[in-house]
N, C-alpha and C positions, 0 to 999 in steps of 0.2 A: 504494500500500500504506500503511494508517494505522501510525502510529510505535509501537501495542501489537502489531501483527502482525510488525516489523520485529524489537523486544524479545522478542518470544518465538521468534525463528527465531536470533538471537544468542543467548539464553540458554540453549536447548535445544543448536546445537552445539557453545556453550563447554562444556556440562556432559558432554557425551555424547567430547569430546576429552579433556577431563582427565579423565573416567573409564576411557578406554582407554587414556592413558597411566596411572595411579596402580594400572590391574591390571596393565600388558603386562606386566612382568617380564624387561624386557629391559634393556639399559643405554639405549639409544635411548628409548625410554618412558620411564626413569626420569630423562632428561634433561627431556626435555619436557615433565615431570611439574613440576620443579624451575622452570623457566623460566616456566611458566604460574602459578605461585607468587609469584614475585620482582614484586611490581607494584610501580610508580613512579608519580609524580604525570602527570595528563595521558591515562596506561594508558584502554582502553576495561577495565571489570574488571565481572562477575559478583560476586553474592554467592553460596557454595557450600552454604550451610546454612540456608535460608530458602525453600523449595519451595516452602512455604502462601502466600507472597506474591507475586502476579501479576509477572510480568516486569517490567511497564515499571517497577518499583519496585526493581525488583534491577539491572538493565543501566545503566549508565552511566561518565562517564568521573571517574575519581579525581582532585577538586580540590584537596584538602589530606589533611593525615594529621596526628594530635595525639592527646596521652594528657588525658585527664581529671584531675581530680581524685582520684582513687580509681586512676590508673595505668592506664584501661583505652586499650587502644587503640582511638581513632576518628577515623571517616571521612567524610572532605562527599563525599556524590557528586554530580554532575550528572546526573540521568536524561535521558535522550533527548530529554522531552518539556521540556528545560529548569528544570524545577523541584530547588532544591536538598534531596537530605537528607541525615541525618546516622545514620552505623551504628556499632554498638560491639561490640568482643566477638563477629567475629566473620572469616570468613576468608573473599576475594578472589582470584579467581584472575582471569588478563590474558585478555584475548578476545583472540586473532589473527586476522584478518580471512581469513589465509589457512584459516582452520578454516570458518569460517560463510562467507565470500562467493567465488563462483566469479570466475574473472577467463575 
């Protein structure tokens, strides 16, 4: 399987889990909802607000976190395919492997 096919089967179930958490309406979903929120460095993380941009550009694993000049908050990710980029201004949610990968 090529690593764009891999970033869109990640990116589709991270987005498709924290959306059924952030509607459930339950305490349980709105844990989950929270947790999937809470990224740390090293996190595999999505980006939630950037659809027009192909997966493998949004999947990767969070190397650093820093504010700008201007206060914004940004992000280096690692994408999949190893190349680094850098996001600002905008929000992360954690990929859990037990959301997208069967064991």
């Amino acid at each position: 399987m090529k690593v764009e096919q891999v970033a869109e089967i990640i990116d589709a179930n991270a987005r498709m889990a924290y959306k059924h958490a952030y509607s459930g309406g339950t305490h349980k979903s709105e844990e989950q909802r929270k947790n999937m929120e809470k990224v740390e460095i090293d996190d595999l993380v999505t980006v939630t607000l950037s659809s027009h941009v192909s997966a493998i550009n949004r999947v990767g694993y969070l190397r650093n976190r820093f504010q700008d000049k201007h206060k914004n908050e940004c992000y280096l990710i690692e994408r999949l395919n190893g190349e680094i980029a850098e996001w600002s201004d905008c929000q992360l949610i954690k990929v859990y492997e037990s959301y997208v990968f069967k064991k």
